[in-house]
PQR file with spaces between the fields and no chain letter, atoms N, CA, C, O and H, PARSE charges and radii, in Angstrom:
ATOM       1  N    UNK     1     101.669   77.685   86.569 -0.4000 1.5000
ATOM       2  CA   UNK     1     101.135   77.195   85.314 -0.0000 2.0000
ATOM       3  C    UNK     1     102.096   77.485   84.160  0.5500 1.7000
ATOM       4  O    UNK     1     102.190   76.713   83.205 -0.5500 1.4000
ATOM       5  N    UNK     2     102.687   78.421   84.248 -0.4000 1.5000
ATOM       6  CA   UNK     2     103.772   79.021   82.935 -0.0000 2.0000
ATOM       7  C    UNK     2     104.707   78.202   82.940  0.5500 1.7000
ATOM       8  O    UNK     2     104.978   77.687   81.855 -0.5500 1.4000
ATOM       9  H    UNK     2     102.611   79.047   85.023  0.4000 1.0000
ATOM      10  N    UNK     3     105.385   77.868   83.962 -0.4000 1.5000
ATOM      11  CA   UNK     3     106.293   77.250   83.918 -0.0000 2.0000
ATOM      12  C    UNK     3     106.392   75.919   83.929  0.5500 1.7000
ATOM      13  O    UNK     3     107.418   75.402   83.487 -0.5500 1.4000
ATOM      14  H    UNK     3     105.165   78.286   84.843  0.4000 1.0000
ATOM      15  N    UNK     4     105.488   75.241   84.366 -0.4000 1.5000
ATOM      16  CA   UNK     4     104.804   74.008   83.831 -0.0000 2.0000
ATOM      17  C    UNK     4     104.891   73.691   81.939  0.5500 1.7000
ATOM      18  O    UNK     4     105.603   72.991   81.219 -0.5500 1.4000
ATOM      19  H    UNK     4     104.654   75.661   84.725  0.4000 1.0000
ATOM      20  N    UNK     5     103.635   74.734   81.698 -0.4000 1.5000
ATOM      21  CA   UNK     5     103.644   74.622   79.954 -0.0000 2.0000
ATOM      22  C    UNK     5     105.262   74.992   79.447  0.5500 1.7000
ATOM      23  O    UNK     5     105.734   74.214   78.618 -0.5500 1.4000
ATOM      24  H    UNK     5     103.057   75.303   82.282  0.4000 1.0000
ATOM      25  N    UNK     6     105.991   75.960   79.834 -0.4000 1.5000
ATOM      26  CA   UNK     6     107.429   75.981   79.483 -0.0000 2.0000
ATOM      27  C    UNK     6     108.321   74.665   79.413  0.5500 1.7000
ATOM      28  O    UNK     6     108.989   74.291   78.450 -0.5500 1.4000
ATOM      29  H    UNK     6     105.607   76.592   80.507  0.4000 1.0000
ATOM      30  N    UNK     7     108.186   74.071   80.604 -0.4000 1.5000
ATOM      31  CA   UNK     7     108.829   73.074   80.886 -0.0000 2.0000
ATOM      32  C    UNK     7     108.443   71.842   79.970  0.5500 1.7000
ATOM      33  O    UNK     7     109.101   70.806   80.062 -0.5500 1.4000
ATOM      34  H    UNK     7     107.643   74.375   81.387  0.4000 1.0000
ATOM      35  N    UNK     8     107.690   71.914   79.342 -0.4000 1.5000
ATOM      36  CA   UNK     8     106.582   70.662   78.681 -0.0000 2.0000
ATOM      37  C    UNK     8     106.876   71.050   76.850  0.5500 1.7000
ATOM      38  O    UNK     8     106.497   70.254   75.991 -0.5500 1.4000
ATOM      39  H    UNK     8     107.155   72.756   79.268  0.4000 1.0000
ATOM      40  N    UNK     9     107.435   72.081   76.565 -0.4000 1.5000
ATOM      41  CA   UNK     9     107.424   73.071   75.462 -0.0000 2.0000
ATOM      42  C    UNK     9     109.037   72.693   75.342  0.5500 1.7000
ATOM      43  O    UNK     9     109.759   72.778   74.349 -0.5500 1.4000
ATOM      44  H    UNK     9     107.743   72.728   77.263  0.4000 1.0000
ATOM      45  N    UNK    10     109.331   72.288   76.567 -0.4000 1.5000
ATOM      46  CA   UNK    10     111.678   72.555   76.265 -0.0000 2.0000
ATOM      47  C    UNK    10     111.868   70.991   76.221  0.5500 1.7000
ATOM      48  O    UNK    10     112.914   70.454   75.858 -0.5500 1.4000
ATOM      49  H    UNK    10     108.744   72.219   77.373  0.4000 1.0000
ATOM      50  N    UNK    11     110.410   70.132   76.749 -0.4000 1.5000
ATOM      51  CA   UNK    11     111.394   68.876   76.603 -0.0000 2.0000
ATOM      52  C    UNK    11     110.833   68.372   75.387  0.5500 1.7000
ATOM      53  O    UNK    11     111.220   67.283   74.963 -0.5500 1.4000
ATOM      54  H    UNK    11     109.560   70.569   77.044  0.4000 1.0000
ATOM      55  N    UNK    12     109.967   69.035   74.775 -0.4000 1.5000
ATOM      56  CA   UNK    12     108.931   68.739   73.583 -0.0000 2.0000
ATOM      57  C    UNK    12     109.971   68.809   72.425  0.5500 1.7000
ATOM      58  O    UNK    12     110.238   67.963   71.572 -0.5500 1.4000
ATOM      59  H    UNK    12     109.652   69.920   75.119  0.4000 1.0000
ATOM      60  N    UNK    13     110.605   70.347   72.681 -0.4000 1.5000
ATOM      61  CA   UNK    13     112.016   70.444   71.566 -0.0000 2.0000
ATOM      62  C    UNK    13     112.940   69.474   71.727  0.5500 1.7000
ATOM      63  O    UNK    13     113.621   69.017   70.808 -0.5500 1.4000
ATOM      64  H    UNK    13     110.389   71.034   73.374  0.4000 1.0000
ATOM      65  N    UNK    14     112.995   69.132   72.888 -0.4000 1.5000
ATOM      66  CA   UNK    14     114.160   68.354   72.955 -0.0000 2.0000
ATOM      67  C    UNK    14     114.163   66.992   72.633  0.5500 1.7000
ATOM      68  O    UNK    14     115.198   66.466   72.223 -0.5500 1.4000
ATOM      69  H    UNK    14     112.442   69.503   73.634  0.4000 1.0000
ATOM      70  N    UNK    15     113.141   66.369   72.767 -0.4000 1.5000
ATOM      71  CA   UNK    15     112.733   65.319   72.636 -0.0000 2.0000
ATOM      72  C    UNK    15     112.635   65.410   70.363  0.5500 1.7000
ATOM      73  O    UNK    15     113.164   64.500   69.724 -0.5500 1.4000
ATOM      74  H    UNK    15     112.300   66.796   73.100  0.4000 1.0000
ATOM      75  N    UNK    16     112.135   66.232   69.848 -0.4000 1.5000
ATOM      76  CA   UNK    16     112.218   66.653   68.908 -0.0000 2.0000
ATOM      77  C    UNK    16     113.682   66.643   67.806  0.5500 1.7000
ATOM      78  O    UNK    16     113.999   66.183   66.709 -0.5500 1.4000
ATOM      79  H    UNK    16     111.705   66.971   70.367  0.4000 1.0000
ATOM      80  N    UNK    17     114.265   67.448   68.886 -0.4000 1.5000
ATOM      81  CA   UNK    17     115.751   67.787   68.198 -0.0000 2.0000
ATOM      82  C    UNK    17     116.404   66.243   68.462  0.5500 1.7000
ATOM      83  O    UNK    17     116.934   65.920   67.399 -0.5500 1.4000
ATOM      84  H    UNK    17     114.007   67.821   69.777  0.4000 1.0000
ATOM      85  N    UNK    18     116.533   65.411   69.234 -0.4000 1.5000
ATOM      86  CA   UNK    18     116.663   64.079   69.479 -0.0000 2.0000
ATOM      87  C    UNK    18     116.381   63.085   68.343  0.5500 1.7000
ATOM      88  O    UNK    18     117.285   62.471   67.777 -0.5500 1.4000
ATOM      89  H    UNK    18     116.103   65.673   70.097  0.4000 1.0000
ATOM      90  N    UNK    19     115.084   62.956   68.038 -0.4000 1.5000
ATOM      91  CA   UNK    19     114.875   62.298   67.176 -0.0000 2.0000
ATOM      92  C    UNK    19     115.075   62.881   65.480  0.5500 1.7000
ATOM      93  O    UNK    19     114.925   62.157   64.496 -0.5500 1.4000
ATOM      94  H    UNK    19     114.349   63.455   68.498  0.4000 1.0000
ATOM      95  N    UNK    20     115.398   64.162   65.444 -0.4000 1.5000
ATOM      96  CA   UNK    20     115.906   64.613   64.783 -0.0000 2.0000
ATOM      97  C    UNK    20     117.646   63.869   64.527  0.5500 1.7000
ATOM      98  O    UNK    20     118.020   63.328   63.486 -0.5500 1.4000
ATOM      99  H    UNK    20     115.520   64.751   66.244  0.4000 1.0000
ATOM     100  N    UNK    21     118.269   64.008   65.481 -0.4000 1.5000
ATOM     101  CA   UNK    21     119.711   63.681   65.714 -0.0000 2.0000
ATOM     102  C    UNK    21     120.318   65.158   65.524  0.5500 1.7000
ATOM     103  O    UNK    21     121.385   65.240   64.915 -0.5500 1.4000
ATOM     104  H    UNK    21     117.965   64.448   66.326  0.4000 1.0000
ATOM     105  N    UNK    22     119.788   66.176   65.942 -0.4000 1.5000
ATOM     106  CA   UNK    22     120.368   67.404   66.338 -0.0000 2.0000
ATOM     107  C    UNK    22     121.105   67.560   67.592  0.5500 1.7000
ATOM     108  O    UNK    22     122.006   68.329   67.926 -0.5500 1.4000
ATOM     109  H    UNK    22     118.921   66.109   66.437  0.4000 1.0000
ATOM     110  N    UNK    23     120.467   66.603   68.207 -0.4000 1.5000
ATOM     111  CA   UNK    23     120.855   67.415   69.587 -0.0000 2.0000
ATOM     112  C    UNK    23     122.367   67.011   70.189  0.5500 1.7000
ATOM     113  O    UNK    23     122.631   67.390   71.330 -0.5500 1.4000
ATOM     114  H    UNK    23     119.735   65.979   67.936  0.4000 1.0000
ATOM     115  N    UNK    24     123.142   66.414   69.599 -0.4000 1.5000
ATOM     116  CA   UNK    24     124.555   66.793   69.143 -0.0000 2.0000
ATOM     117  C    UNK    24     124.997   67.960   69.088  0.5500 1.7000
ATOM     118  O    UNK    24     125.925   68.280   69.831 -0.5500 1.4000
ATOM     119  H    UNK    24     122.927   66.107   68.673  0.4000 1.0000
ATOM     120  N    UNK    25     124.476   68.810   68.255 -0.4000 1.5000
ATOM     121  CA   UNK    25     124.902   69.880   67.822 -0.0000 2.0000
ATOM     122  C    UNK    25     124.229   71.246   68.218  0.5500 1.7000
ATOM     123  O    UNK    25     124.623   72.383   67.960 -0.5500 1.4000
ATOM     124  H    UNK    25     123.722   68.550   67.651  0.4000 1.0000
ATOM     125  N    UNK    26     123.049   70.818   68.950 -0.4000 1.5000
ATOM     126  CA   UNK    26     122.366   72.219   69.536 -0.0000 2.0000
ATOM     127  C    UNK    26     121.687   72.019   70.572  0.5500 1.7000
ATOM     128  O    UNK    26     120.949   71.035   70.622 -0.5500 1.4000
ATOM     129  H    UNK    26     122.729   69.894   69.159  0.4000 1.0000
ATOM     130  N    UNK    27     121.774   72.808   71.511 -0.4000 1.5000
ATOM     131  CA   UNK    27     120.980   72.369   72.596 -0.0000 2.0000
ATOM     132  C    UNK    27     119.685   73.383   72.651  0.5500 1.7000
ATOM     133  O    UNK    27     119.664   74.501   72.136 -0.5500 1.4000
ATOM     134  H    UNK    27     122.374   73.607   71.470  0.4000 1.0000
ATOM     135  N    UNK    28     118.875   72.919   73.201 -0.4000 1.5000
ATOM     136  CA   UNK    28     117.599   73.833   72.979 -0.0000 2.0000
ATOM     137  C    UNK    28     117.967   75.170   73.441  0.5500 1.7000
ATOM     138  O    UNK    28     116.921   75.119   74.087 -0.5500 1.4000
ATOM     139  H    UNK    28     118.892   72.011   73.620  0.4000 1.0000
ATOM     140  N    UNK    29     118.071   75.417   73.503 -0.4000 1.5000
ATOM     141  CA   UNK    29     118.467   77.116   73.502 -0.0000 2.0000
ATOM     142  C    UNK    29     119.028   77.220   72.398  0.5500 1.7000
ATOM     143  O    UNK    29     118.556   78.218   71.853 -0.5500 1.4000
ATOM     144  H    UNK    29     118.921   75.458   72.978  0.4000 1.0000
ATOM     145  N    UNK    30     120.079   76.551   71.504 -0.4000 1.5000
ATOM     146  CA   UNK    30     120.453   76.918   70.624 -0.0000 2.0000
ATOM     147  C    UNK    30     119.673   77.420   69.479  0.5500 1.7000
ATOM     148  O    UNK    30     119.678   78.391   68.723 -0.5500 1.4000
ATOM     149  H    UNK    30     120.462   75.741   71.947  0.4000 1.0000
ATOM     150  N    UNK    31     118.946   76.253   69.693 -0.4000 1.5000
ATOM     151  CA   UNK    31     117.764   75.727   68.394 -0.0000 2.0000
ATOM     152  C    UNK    31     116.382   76.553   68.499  0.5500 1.7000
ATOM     153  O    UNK    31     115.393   76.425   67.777 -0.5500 1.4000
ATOM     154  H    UNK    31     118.942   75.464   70.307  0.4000 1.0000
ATOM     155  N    UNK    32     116.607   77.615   69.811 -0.4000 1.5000
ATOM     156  CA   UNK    32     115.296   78.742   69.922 -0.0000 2.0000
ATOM     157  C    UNK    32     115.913   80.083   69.694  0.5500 1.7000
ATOM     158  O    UNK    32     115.375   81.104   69.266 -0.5500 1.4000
ATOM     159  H    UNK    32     117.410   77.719   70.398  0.4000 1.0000
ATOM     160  N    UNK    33     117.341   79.850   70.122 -0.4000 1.5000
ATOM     161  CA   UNK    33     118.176   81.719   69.816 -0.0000 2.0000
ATOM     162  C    UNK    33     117.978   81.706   67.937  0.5500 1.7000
ATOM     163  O    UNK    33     117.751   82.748   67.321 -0.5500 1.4000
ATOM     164  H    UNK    33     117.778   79.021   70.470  0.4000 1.0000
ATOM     165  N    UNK    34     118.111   80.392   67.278 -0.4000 1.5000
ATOM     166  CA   UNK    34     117.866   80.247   65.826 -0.0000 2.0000
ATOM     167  C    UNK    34     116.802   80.709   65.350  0.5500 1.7000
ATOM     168  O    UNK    34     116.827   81.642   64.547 -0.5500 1.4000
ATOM     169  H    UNK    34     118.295   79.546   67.778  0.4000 1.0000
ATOM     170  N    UNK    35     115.470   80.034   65.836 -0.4000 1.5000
ATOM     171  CA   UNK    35     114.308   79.735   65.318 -0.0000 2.0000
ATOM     172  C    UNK    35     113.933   81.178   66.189  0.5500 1.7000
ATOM     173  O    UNK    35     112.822   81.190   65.657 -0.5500 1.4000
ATOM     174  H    UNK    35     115.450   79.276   66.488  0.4000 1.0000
ATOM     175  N    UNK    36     113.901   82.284   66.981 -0.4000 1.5000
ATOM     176  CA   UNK    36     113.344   83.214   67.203 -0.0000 2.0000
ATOM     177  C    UNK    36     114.050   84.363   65.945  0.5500 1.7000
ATOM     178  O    UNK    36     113.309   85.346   65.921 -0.5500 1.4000
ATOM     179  H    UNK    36     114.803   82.274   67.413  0.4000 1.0000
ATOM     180  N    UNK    37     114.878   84.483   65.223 -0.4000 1.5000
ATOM     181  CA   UNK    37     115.431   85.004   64.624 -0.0000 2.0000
ATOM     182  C    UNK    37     114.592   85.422   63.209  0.5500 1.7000
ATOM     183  O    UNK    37     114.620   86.492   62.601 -0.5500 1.4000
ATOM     184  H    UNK    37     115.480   83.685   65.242  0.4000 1.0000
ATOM     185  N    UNK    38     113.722   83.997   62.866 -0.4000 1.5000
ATOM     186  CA   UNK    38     112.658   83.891   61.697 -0.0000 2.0000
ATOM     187  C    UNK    38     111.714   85.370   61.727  0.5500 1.7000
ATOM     188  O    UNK    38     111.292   85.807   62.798 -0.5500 1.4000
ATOM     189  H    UNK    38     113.700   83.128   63.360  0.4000 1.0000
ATOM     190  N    UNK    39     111.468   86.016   60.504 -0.4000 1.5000
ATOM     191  CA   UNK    39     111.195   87.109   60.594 -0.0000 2.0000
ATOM     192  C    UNK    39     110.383   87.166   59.580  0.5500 1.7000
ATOM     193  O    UNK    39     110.859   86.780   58.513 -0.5500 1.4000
ATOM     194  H    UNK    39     111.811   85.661   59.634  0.4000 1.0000
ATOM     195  N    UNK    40     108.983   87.637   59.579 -0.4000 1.5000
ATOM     196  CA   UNK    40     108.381   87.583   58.022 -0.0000 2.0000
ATOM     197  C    UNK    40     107.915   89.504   57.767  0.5500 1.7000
ATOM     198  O    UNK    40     107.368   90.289   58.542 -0.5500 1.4000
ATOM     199  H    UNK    40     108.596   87.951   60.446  0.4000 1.0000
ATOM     200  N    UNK    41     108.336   89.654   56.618 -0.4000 1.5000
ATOM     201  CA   UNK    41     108.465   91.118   56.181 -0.0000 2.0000
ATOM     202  C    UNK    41     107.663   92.010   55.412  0.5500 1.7000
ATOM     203  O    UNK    41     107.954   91.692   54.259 -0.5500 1.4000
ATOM     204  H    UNK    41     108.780   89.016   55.988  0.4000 1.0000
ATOM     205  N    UNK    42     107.007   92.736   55.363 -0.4000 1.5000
ATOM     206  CA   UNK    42     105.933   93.146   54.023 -0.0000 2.0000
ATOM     207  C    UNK    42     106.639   93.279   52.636  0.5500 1.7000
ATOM     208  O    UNK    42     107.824   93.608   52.686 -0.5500 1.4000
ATOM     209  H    UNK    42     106.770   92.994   56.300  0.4000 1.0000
ATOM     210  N    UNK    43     106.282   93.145   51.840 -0.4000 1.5000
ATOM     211  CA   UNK    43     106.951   93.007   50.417 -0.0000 2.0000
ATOM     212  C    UNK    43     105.721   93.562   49.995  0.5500 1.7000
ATOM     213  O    UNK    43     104.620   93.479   50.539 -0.5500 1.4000
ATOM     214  H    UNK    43     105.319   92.878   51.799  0.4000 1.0000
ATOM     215  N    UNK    44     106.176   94.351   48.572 -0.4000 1.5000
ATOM     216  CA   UNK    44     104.862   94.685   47.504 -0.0000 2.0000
ATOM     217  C    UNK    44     103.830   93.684   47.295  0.5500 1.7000
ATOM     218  O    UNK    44     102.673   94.079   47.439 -0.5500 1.4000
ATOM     219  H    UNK    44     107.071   94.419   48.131  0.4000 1.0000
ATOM     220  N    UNK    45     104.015   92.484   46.989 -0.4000 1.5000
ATOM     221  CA   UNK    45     103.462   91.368   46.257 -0.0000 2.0000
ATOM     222  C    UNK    45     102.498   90.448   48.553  0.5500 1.7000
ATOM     223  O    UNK    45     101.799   89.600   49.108 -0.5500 1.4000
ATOM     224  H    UNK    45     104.956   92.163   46.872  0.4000 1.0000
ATOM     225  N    UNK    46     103.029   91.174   48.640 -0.4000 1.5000
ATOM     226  CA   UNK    46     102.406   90.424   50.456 -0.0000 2.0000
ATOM     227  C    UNK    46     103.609   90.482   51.447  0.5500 1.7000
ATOM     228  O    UNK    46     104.496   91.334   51.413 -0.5500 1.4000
ATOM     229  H    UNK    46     103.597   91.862   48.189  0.4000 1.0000
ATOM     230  N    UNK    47     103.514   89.479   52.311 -0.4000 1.5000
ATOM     231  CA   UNK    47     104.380   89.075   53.643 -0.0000 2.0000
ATOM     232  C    UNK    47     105.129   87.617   52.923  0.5500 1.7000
ATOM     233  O    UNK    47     104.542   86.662   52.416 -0.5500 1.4000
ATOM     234  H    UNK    47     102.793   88.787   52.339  0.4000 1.0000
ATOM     235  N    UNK    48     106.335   87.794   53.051 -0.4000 1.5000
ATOM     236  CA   UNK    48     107.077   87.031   52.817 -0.0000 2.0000
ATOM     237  C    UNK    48     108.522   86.690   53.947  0.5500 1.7000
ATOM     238  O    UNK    48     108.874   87.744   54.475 -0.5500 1.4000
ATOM     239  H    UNK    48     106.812   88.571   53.463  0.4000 1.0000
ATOM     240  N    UNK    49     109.356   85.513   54.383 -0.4000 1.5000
ATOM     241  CA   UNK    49     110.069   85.462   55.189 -0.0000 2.0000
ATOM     242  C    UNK    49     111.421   85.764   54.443  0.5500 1.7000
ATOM     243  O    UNK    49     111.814   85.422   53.328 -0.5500 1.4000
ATOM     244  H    UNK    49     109.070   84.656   53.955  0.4000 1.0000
ATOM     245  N    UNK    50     112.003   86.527   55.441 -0.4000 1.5000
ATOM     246  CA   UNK    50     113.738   86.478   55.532 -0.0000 2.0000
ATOM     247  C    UNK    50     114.157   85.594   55.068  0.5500 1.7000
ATOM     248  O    UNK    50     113.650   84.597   55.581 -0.5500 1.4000
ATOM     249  H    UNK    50     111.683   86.805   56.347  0.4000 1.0000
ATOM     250  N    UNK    51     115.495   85.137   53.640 -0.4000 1.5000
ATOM     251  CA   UNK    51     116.264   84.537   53.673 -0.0000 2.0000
ATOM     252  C    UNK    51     116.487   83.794   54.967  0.5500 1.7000
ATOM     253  O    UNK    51     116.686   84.633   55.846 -0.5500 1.4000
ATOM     254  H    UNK    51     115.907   85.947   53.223  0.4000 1.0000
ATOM     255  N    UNK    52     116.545   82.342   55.534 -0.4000 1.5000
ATOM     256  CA   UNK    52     117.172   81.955   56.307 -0.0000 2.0000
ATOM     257  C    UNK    52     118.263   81.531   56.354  0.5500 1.7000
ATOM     258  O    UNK    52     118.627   81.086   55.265 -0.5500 1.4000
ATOM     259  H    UNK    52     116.383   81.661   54.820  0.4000 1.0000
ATOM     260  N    UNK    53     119.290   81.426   57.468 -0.4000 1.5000
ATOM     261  CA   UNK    53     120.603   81.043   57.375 -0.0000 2.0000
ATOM     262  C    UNK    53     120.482   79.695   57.283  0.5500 1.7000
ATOM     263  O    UNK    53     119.324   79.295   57.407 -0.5500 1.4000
ATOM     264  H    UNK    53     118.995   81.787   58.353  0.4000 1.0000
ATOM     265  N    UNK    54     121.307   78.877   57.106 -0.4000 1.5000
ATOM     266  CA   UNK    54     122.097   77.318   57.167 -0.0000 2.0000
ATOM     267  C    UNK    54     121.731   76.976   57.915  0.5500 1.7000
ATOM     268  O    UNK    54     120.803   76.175   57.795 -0.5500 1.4000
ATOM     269  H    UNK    54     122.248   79.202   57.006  0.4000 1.0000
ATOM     270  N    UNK    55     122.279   77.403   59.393 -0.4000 1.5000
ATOM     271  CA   UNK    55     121.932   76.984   61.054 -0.0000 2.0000
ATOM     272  C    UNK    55     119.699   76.977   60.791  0.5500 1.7000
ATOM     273  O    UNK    55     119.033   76.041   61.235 -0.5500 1.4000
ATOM     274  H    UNK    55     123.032   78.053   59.491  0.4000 1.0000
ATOM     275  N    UNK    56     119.192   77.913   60.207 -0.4000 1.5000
ATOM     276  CA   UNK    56     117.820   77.833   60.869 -0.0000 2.0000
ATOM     277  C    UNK    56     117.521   76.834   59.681  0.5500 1.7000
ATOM     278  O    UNK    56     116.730   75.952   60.016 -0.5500 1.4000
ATOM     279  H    UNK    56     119.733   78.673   59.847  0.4000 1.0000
ATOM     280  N    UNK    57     117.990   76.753   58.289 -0.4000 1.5000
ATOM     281  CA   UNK    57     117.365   76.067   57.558 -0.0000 2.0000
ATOM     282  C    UNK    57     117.191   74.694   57.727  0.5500 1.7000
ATOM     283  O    UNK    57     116.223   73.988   57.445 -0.5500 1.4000
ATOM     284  H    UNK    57     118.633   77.469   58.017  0.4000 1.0000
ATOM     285  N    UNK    58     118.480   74.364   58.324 -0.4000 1.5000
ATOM     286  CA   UNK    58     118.854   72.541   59.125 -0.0000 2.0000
ATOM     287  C    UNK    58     117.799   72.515   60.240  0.5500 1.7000
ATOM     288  O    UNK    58     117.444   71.382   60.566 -0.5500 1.4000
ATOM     289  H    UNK    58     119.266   74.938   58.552  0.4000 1.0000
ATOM     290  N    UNK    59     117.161   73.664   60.966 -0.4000 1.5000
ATOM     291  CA   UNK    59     116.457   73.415   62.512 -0.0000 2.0000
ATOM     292  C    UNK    59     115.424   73.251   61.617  0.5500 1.7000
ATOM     293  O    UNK    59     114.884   72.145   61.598 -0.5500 1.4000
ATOM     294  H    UNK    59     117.449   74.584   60.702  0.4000 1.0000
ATOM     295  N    UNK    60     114.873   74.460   60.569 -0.4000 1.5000
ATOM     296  CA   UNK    60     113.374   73.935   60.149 -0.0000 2.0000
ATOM     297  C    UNK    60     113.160   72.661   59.656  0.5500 1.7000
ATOM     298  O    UNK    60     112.199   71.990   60.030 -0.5500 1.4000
ATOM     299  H    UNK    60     115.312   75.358   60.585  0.4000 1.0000
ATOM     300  N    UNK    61     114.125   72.192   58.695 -0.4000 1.5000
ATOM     301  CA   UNK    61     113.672   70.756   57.657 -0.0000 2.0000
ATOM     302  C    UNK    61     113.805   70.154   58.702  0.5500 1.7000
ATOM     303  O    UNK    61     112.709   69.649   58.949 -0.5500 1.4000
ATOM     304  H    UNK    61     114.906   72.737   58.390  0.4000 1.0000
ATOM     305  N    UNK    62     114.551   69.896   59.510 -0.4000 1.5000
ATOM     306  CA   UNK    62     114.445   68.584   60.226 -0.0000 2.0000
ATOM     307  C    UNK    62     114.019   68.283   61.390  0.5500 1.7000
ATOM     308  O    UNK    62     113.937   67.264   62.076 -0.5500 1.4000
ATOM     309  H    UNK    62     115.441   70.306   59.309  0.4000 1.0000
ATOM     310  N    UNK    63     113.628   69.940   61.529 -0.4000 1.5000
ATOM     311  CA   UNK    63     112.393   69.349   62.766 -0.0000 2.0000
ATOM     312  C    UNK    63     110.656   69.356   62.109  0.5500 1.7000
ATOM     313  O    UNK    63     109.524   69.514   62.567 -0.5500 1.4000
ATOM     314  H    UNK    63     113.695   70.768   60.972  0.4000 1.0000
ATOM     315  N    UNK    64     111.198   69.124   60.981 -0.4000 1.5000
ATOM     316  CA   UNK    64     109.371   69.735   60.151 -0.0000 2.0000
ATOM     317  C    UNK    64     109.031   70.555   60.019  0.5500 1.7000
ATOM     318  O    UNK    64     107.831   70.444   59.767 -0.5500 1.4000
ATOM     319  H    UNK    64     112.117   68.996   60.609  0.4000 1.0000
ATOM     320  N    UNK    65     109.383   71.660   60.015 -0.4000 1.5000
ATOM     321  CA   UNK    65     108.370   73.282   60.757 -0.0000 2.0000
ATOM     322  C    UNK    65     108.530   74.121   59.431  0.5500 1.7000
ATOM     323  O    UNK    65     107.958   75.205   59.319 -0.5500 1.4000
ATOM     324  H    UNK    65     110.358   71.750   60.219  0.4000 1.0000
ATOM     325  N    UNK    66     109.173   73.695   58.615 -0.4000 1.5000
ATOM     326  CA   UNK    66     108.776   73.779   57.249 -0.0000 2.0000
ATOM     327  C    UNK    66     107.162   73.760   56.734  0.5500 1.7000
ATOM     328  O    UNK    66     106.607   74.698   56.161 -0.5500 1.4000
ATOM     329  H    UNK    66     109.638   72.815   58.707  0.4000 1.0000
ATOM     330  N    UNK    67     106.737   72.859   56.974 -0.4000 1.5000
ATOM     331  CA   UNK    67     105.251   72.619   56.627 -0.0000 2.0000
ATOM     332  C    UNK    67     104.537   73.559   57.411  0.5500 1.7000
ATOM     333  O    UNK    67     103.853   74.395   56.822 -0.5500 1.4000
ATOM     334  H    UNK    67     107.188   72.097   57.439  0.4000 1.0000
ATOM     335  N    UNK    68     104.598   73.552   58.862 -0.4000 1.5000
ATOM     336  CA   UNK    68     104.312   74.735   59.786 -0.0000 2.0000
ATOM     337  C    UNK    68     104.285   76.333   59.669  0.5500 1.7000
ATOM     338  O    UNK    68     103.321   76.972   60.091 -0.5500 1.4000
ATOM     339  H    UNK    68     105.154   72.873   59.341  0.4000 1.0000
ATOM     340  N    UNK    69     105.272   76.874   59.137 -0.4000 1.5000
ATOM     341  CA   UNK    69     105.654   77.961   58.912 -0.0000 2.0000
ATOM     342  C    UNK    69     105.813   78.401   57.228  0.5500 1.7000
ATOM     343  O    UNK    69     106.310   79.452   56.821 -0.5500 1.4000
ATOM     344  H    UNK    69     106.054   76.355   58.794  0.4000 1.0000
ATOM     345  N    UNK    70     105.182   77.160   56.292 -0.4000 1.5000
ATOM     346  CA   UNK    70     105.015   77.527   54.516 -0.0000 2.0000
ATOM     347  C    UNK    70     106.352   78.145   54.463  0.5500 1.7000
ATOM     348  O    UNK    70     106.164   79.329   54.185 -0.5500 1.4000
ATOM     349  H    UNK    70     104.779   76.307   56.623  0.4000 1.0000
ATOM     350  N    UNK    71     107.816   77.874   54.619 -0.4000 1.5000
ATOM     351  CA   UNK    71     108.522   78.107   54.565 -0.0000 2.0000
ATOM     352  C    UNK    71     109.101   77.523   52.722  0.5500 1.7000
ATOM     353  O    UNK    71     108.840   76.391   52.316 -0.5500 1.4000
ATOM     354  H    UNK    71     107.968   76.912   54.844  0.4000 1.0000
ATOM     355  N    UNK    72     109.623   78.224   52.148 -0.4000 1.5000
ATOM     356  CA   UNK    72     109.747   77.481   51.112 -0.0000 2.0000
ATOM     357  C    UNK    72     111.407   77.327   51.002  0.5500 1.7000
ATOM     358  O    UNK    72     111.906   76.660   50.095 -0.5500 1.4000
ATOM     359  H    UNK    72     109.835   79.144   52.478  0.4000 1.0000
């Protein structure tokens, strides 16, 4: 069963990063060693995320996950 939903989850990205026109430039692994990196931190004022780099900021906007993750 895991590996089923895995398998259904890698072509989901991929299929994703595709219509994106990423997948030139990253292959799903790339685009998950990125996107596991996202880190949200306690701050005085609440939980707020890590600065993201270039590489994750291009994976969020253009795969959407901006809206997903209230990323600002």
């Amino acid at each position: 069963f895991i590996a089923t939903l895995s398998l259904q989850c890698h072509y989901w990205l991929m299929q994703r990063l595709q219509d994106a026109g990423l997948l030139s430039k990253y292959s799903v692994i790339d685009a998950l060693w990125e996107l596991r990196k996202i880190r949200k931190e306690p701050w005085v004022d609440g939980w707020h995320f890590r600065p993201l780099t270039r590489r994750q900021r291009t994976i969020v906007e253009k795969l959407g996950l901006d809206e997903i993750l209230w990323i600002n």
